[in-house]
N, C-alpha and C positions, 0 to 999 in steps of 0.2 A: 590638191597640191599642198605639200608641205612647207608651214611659213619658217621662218629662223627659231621661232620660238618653238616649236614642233622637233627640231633639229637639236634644239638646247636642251628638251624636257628628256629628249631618248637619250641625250651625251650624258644624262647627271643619272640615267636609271643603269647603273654598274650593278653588275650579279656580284654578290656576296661575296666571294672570295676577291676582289676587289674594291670590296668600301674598306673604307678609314677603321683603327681598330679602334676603339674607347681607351681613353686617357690612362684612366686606372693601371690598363696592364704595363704601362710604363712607369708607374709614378715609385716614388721612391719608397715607400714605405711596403705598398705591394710588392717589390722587388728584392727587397731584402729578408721578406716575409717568404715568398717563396723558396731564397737562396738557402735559409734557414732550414725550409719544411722536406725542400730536396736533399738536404745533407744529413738528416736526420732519418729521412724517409730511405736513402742510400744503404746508411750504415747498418739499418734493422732489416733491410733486405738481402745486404750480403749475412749480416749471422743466421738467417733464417737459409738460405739457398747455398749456405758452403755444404752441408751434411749432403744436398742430393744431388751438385753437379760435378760433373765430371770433365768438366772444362775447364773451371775458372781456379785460379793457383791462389787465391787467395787465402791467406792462414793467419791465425791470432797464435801467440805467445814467440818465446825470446827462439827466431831464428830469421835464419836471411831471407826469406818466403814474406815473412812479416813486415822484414824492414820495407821489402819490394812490396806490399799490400798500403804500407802508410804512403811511403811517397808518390805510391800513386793514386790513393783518395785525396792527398794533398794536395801534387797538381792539377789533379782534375775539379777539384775545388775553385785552386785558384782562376783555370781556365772560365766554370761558369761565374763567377763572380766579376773579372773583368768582362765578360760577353755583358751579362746585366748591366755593371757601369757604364759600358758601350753605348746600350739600348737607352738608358737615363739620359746620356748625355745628347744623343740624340734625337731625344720627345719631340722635340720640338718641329720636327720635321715628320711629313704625315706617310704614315706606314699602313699600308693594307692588311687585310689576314693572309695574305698567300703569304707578302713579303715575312710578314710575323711565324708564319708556321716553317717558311724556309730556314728563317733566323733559328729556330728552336733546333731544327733538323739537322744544322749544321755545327749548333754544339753538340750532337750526340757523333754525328761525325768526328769530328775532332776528339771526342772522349774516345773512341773506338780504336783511331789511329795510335792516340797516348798508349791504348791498352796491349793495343797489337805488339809499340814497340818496347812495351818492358816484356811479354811475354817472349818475344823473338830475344831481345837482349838477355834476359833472365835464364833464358832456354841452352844459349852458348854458355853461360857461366855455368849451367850446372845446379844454380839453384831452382829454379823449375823444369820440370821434364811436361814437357808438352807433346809427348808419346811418339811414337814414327809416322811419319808420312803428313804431318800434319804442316803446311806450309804457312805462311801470314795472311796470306789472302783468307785459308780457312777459319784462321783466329780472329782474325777482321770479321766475318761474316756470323762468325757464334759471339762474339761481342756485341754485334747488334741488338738482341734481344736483350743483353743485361739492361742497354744504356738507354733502351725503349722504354725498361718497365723503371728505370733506377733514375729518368728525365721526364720523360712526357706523364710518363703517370701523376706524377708530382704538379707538374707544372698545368695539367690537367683540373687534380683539385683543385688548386693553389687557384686558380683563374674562375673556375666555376665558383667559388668561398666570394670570392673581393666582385663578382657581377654579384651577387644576392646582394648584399651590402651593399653596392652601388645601385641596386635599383630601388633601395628604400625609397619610402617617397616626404621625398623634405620636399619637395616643393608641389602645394598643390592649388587647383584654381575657383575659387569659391565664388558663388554666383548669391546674391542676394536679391536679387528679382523678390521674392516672397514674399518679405519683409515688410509690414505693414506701415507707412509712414505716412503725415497727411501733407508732406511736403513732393512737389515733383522730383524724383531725381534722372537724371541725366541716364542714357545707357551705358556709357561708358564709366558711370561712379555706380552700376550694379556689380562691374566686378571687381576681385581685390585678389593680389596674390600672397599668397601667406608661404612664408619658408619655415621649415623646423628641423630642428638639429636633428642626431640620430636619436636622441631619445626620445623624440616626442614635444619638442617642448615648444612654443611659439616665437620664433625669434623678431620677424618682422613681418607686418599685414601694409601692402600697398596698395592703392585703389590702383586702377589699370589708366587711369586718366592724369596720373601723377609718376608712372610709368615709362622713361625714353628709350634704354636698352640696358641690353645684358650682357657680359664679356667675358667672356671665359680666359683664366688666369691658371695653366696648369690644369690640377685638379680643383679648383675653384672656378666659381664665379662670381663676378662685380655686378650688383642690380644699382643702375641709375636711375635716379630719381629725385625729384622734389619734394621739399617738405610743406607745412602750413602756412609756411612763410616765402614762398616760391624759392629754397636756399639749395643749388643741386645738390646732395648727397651721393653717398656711395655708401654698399653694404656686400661685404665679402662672407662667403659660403661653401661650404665642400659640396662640390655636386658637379656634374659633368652638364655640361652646353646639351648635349644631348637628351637626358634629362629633362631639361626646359622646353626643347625643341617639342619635345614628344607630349609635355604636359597642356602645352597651351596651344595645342590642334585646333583650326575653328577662330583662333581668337585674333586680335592685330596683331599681336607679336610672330614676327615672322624670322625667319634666318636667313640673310644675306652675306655673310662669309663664318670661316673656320670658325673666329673667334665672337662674332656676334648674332645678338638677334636684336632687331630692331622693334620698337613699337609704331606700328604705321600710322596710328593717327595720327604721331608727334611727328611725321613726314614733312617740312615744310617745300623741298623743293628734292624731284631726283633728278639728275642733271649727269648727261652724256660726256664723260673727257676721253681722253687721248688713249689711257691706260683702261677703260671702261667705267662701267656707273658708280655714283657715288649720290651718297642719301645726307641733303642737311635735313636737321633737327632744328625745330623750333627754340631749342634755349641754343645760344651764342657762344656759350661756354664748350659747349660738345664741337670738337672739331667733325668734320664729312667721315660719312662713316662706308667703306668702297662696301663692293658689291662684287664679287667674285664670279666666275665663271658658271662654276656650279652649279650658283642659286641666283645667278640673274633671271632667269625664264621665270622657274617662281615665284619672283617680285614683283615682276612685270605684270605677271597674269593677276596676281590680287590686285594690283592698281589700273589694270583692262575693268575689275569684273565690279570696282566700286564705283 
């Protein structure tokens, strides 16, 4: 028979085109990064592809073909660029990869439509001849391919580039078991997690026992903790929750919503309300930290299994 917890484990196991996308492909610097590499990436593929197609009216130098070439790499500019502000403005609220790849597909739609209507407009004037028989729907459908290789292609590197980058590994989890000491230490002051920037560098080492949780801030995260003097602190980080999630498999820090992970030793009470679970912390200063749908089963199950 299947308990709740069984029920909860199959609801949170989503097939791929359904889980959450990673932060980056939202964040603002990505985004703009991308707008740039597709606009560039755009403009050297039409001078590369005017000499061999026989479809597209696009022309360089002083005539009205031209002027119709600028104005509509312009608005079609500006079109993806408020999509992308769209997409910013809306990080904040969790987006799938299906949703994500619709979102993309539907700017190239919309580029397509742009294209269709200066070619059909362009076509009555007189400055482009768009040959006989050739109807919008046709121009519609041989625009597709431009705006496939002249969008996704782009947005394709653009997205594989900022995941390598984002999967550096600034945060990793160092076990010092080995280490010869003639003092007992504790298993929980065997491990310590160290962050490091992109270069390399050591930014901060925490023991795991000095450890309460982690909160992801954007494309950052906030690591709380204690210092020598029991004083909480806080230390901010460019790195995705994810990231963390996936580094410290095995260890107490567990994920209990979007925005956190908690560390379970520092568990003092979980407690059932109205809206669902909620985790206090041993320091008084951290207010309850909820427990979402998601990843209530597995929190439950590591506080079944200790």
């Amino acid at each position: 028979m299947r308990t709740e917890t069984d029920n909860l484990m199959a609801a949170q196991e989503k097939p791929k085109p359904f889980r959450e996308i990673p932060g980056f492909l939202r964040a603002k610097y990505q985004l703009i990064a991308t707008v740039t590499f597709t606009a560039l990436f755009s403009v050297i593929f039409m001078l590369v592809s005017i000499p061999y197609s026989h479809n597209a009216w696009f022309r360089l130098g002083g005539s009205e073909a031209f002027a119709y070439t600028v104005a509509f790499f312009t608005i079609g500019l500006l079109v993806v660029i408020f999509s992308k502000v769209l997409m910013y403005k809306t990080r904040r609220r969790p987006m799938n990869y299906l949703q994500y790849i619709l979102w993309d597909i539907a700017e190239v739609v919309v580029i397509c439509l742009l294209y269709t209507f200066f070619s059909v407009m362009g076509d009555k004037k007189g400055v482009i001849d768009l040959g006989d028989g050739l109807s919008a729907l046709d121009v519609f459908l041989n625009s597709l391919v431009y705006c496939f290789v002249s969008l996704i292609i782009p947005y394709v590197i653009a997205g594989m580039y900022f995941a390598l980058i984002d999967k550096n590994n600034t945060i990793r989890l160092m076990n010092y078991g080995n280490v010869v000491s003639d003092a007992p230490v504790a298993p929980s002051d065997l491990q310590k997690i160290t962050l490091f920037d992109n270069s390399g560098v050591l930014k901060l080492s925490v023991n795991l026992a000095n450890l309460y949780y982690v909160e992801s801030d954007d494309n950052y995260i906030i690591v709380w903790y204690t210092d020598s003097h029991n004083v909480l602190k806080q230390y901010m980080l460019r790195c995705r929750l994810k990231t963390v999630e996936e580094s410290f498999k095995g260890s107490p820090l567990v994920r209990c919503h979007r925005k956190y992970i908690v560390n379970l030793d520092k568990v003092k009470v979980l407690r059932k309300e109205r809206d669902g679970y909620e985790l206090d912390l041993e320091n008084d200063l951290i207010p309850p930290i909820p427990i979402t749908k998601t990843y209530v089963a597995n929190v439950l199950e590591r506080f079944q299994s200790e």
